[in-house]
FILUM-944147 format. One line per field, with one value per residue: residue in three letters; x, y, z of N, C-alpha, C in turn. Coordinates in nm, 3 decimals. Atoms other than C-alpha are relative to their C-alpha. Layout:
! residues N
residuo: c(ALA	...)
n.xx: c(X	...)
n.yy: c(Y	...)
n.zz: c(Z	...)
ca.xx: c(X	...)
ca.yy: c(Y	...)
ca.zz: c(Z	...)
c.xx: c(X	...)
c.yy: c(Y	...)
c.zz: c(Z	...)
//
This chain:
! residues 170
residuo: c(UNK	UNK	UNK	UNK	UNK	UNK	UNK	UNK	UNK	UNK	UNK	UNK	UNK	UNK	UNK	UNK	UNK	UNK	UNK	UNK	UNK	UNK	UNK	UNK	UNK	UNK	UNK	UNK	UNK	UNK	UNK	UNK	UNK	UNK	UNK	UNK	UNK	UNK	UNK	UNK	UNK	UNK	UNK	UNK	UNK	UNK	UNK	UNK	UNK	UNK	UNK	UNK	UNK	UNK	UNK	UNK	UNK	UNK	UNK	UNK	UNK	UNK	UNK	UNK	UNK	UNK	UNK	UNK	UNK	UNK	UNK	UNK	UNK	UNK	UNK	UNK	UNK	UNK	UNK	UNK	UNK	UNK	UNK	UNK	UNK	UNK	UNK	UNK	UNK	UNK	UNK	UNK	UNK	UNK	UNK	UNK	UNK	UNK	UNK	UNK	UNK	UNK	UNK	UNK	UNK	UNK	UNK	UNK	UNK	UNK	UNK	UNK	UNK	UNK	UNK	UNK	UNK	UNK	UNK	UNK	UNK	UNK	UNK	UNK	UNK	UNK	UNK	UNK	UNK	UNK	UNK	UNK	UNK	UNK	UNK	UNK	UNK	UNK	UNK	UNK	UNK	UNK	UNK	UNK	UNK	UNK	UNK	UNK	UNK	UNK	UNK	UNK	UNK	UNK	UNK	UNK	UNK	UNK	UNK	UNK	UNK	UNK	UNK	UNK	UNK	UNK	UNK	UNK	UNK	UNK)
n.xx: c(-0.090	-0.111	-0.033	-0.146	-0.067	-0.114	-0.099	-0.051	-0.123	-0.089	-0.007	0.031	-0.099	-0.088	-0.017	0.108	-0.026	0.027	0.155	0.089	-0.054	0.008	0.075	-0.075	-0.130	0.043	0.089	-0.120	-0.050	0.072	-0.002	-0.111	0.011	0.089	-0.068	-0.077	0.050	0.028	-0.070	-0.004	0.061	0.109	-0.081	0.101	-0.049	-0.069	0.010	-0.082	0.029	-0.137	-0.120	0.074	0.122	-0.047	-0.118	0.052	0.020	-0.086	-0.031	0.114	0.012	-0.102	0.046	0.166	-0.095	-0.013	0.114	0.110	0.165	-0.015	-0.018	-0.135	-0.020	-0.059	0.030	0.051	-0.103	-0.103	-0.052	0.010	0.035	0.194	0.065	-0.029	0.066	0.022	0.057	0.154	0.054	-0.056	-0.123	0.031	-0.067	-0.014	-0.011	-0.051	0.052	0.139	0.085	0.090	0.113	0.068	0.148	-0.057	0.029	0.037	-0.086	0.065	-0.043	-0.107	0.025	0.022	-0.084	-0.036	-0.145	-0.051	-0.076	-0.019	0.009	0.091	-0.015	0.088	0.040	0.100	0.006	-0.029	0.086	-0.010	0.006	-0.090	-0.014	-0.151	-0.017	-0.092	-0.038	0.029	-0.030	-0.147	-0.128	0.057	0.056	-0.041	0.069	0.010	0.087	0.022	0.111	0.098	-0.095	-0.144	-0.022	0.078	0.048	-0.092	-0.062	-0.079	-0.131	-0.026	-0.008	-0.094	-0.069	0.022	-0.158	-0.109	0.028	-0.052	-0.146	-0.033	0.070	0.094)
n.yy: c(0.030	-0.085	0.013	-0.013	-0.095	0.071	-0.109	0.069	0.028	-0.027	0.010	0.129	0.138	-0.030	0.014	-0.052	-0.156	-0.137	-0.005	-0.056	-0.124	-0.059	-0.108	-0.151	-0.057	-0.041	-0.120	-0.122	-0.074	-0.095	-0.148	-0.083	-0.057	-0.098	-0.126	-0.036	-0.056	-0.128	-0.088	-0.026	-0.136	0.025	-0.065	-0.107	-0.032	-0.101	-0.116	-0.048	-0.128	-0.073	-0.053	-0.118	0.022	0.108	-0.010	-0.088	0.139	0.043	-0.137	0.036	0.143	0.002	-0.059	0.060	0.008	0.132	-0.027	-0.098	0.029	0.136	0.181	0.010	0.019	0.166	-0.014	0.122	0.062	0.011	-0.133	-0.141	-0.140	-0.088	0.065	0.027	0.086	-0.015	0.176	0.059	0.071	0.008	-0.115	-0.130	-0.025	-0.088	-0.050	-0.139	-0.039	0.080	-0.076	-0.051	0.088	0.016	-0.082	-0.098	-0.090	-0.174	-0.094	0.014	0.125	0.014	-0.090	0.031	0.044	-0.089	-0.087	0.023	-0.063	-0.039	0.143	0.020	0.148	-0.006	0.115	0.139	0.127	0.154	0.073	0.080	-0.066	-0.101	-0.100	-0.024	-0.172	-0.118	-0.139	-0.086	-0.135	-0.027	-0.001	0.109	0.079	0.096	0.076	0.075	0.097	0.009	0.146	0.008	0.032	-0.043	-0.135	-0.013	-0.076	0.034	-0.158	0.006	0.004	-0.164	-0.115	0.040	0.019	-0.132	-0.092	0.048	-0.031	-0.116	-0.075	0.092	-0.008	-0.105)
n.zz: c(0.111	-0.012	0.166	-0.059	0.073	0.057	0.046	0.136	0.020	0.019	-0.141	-0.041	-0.046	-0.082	-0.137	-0.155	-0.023	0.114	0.063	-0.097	0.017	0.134	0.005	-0.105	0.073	0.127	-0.047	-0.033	0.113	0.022	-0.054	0.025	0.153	0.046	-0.114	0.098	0.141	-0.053	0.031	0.084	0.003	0.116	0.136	0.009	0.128	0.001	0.132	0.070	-0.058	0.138	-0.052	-0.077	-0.111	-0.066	-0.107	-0.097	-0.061	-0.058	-0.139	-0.126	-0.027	-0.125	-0.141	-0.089	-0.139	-0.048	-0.080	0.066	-0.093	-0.085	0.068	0.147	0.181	0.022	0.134	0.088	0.110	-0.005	-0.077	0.070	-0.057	0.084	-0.085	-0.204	-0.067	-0.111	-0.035	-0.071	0.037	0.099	0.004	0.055	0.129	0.058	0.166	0.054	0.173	0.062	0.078	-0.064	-0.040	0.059	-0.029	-0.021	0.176	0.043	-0.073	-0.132	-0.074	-0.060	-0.133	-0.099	-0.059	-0.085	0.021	-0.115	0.000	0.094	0.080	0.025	-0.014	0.103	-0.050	0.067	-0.111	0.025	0.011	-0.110	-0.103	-0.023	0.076	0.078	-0.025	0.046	0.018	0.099	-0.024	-0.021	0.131	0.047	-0.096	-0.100	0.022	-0.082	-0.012	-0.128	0.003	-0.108	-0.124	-0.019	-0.077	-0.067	0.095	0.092	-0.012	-0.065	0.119	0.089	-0.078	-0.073	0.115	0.051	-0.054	0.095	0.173	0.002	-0.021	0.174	0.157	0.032)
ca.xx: c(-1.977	-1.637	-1.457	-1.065	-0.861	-0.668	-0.359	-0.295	-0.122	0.150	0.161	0.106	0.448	0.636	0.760	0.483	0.732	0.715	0.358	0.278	0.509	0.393	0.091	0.301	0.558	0.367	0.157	0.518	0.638	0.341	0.324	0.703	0.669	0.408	0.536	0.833	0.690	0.538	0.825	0.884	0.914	0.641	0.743	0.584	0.594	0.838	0.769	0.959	0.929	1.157	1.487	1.350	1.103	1.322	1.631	1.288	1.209	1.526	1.598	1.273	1.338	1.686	1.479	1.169	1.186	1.300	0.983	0.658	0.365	0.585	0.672	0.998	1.146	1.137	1.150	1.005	1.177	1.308	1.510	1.413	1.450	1.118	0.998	0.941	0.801	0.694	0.662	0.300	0.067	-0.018	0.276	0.232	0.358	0.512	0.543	0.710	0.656	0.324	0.127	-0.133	-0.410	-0.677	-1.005	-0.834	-1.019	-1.104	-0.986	-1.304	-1.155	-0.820	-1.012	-1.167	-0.888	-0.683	-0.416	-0.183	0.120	0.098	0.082	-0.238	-0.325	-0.597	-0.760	-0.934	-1.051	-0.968	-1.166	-1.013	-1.127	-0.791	-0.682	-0.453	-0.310	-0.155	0.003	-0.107	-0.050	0.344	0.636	0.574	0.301	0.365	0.183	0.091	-0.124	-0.239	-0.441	-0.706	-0.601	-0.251	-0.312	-0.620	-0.664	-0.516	-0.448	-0.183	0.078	0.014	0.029	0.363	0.498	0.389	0.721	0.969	0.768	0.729	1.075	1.175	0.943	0.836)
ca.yy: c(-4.596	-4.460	-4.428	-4.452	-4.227	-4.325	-4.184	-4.155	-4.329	-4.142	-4.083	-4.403	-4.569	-4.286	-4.354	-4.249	-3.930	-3.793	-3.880	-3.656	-3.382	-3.347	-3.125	-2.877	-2.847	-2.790	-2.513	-2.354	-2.318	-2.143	-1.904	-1.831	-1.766	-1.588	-1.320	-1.329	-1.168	-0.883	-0.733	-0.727	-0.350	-0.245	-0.145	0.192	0.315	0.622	0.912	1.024	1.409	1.646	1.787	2.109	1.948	1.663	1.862	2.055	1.657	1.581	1.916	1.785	1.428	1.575	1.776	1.519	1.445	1.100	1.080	1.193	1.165	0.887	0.651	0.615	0.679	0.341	0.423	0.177	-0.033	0.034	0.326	0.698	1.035	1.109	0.841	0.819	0.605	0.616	0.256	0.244	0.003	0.063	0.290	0.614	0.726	1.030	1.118	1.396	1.475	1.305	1.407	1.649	1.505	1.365	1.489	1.835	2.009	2.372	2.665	2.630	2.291	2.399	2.742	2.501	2.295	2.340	2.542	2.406	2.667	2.808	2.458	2.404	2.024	1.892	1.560	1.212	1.003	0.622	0.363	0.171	0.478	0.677	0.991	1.083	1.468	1.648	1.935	2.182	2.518	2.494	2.423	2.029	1.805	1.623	1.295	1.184	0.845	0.841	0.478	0.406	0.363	0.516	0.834	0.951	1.270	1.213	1.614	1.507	1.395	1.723	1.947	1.742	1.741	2.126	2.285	2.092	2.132	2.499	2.565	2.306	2.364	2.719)
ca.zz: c(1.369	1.364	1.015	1.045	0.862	0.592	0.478	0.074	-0.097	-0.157	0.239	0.352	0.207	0.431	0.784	1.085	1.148	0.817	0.735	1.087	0.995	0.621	0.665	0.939	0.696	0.390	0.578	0.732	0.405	0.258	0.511	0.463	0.101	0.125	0.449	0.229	-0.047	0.156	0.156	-0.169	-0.302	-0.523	-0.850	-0.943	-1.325	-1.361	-1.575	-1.838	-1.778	-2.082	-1.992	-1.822	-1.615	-1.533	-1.363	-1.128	-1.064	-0.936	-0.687	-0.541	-0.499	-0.318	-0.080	0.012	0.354	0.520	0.703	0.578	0.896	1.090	0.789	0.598	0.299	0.140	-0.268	-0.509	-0.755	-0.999	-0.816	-1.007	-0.931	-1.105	-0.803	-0.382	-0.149	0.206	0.413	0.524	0.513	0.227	0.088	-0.013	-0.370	-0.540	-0.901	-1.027	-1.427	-1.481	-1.749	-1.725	-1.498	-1.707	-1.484	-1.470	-1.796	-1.697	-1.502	-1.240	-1.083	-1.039	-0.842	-0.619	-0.546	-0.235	-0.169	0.113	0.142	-0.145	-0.350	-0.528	-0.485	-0.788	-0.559	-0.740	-0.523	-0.542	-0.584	-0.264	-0.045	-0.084	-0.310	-0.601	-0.547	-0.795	-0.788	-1.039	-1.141	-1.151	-1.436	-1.363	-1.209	-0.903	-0.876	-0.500	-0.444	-0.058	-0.090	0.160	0.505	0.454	0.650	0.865	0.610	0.268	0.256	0.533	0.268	0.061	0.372	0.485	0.095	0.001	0.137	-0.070	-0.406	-0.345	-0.286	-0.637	-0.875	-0.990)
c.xx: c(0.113	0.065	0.173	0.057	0.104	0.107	0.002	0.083	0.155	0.111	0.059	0.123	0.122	0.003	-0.117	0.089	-0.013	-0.144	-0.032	0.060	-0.052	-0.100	0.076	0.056	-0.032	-0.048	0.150	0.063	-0.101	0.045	0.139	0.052	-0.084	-0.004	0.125	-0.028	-0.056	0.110	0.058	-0.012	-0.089	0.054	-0.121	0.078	0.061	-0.016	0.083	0.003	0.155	0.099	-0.042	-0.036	0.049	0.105	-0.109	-0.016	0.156	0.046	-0.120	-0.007	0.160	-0.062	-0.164	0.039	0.021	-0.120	-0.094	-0.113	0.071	0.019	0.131	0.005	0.031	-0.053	-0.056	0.137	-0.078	0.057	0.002	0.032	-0.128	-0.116	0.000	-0.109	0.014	-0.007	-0.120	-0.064	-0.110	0.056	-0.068	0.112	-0.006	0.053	0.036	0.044	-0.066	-0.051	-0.110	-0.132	-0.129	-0.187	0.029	-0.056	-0.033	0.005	-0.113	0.043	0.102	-0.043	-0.030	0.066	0.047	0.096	0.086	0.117	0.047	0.031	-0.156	-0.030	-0.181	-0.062	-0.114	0.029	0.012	-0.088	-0.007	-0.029	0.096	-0.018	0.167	-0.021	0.089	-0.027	0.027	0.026	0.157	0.076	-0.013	-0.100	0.077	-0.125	0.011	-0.144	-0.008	-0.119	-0.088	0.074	0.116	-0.025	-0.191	-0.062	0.113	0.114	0.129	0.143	0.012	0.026	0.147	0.119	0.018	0.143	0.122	-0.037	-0.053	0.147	0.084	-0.023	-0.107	-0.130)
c.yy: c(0.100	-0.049	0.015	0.044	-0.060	0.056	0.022	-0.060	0.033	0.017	-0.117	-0.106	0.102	-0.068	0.096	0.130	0.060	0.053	0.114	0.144	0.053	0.102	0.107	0.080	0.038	0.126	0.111	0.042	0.135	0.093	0.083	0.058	0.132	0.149	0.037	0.082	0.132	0.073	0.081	0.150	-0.006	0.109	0.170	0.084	0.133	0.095	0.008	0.157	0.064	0.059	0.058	-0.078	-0.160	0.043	0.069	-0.158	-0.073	0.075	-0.068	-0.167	0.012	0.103	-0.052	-0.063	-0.147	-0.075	0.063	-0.113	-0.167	-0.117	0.036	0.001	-0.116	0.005	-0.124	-0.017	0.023	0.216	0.143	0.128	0.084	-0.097	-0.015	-0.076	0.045	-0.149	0.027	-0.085	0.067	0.130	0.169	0.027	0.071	-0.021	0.080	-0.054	-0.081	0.088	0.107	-0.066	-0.017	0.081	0.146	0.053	0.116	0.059	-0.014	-0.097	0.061	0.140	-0.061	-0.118	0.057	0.023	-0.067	0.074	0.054	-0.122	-0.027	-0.162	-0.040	-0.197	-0.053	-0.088	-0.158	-0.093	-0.085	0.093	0.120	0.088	0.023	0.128	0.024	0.130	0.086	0.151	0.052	-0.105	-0.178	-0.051	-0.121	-0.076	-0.012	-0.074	-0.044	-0.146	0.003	-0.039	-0.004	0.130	0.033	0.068	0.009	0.114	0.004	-0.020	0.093	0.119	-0.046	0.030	0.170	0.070	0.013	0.022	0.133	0.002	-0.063	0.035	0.145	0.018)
c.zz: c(-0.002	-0.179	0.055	-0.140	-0.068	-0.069	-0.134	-0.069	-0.007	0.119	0.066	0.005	0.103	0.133	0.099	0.007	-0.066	-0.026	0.122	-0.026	-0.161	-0.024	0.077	-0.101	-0.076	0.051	0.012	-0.130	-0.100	0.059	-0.029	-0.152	0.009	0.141	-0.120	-0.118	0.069	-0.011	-0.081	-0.005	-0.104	-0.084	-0.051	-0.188	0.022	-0.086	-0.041	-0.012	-0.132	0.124	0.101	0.145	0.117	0.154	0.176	0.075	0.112	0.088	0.107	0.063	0.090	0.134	0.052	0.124	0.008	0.068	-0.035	0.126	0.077	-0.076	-0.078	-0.095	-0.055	-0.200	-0.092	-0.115	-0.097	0.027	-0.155	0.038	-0.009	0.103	0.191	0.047	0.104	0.061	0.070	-0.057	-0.056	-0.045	-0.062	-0.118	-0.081	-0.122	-0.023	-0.189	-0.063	-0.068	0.037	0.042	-0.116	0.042	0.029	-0.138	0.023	0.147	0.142	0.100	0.039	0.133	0.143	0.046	0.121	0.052	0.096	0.002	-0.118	-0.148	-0.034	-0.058	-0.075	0.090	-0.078	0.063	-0.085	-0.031	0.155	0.115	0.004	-0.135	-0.076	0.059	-0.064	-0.005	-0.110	-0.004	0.018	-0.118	-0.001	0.093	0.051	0.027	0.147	0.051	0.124	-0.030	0.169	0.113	0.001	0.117	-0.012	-0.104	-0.111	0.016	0.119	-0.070	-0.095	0.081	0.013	-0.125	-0.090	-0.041	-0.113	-0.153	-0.018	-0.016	-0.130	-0.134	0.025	-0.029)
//
């Protein structure tokens, strides 16, 4: 028994070329919506950080590098100074004048934090595998969100980022 395929109605009163092209085409468009959209930037909320702590945010957002570990500077929307981006899959993302970290409550944590050039970096791990890292112990916190499978060892974007937020922020 063979069963013969029937088109639907709606199919059925097209012409034989369309009816054979209408699944291709429906599929090629998906996919191009939806590649399209990858590119999209990803919007990342911006601190509001006081006067003071704003102008140390902005010295350091003119001396972060172009390049952090082989990925570009590719900032999030909508464009901040109190914000940076990296392009990896998936991006990497700085903060400058975030509040004070929430699991950060007493002077023993920030001892056994760890230092990377004189930058004392306060790490909470992710849920997706990766790590927040702020930088504690200086005039403002710096927010950086290394997500899972961005970089081999998170501590690679705080060793690569140290330099510039020494030399910024007191």
């Amino acid at each position: 028994m063979t069963r013969e395929f029937r088109a639907p109605r709606f199919l059925a009163a097209l012409p034989a070329p369309v009816r054979w092209l209408a699944v291709p085409l429906a599929l090629t468009c998906t996919i191009v919506v939806l590649v399209g959209n990858w590119g999209a930037p990803e919007k990342v909320d911006a601190p509001t950080p006081a006067p003071r702590a704003a102008a140390y945010c902005r010295a350091l957002d003119a001396a972060l590098p172009q390049d952090l570990i082989g990925h570009p500077r590719k900032d999030p929307e909508p464009a901040s100074p109190y914000t940076a981006a990296w392009a990896s899959s998936p991006r990497i993302v700085l903060r400058c004048g975030v509040p004070h970290p929430e699991g950060l409550v007493d002077e023993k944590q920030k001892e056994i934090s760890p230092t990377i050039n004189d930058v004392t970096w306060w790490p909470e791990p992710l849920k997706d595998g990766g790590y927040r890292l702020t930088a504690t112990q200086r005039a403002v916190f710096v927010e950086v969100t290394v997500p899972g499978g961005a970089l081999a060892n998170p501590l690679d974007a705080a060793a690569a980022l140290s330099d510039a937020v020494r030399a910024t922020i007191p």
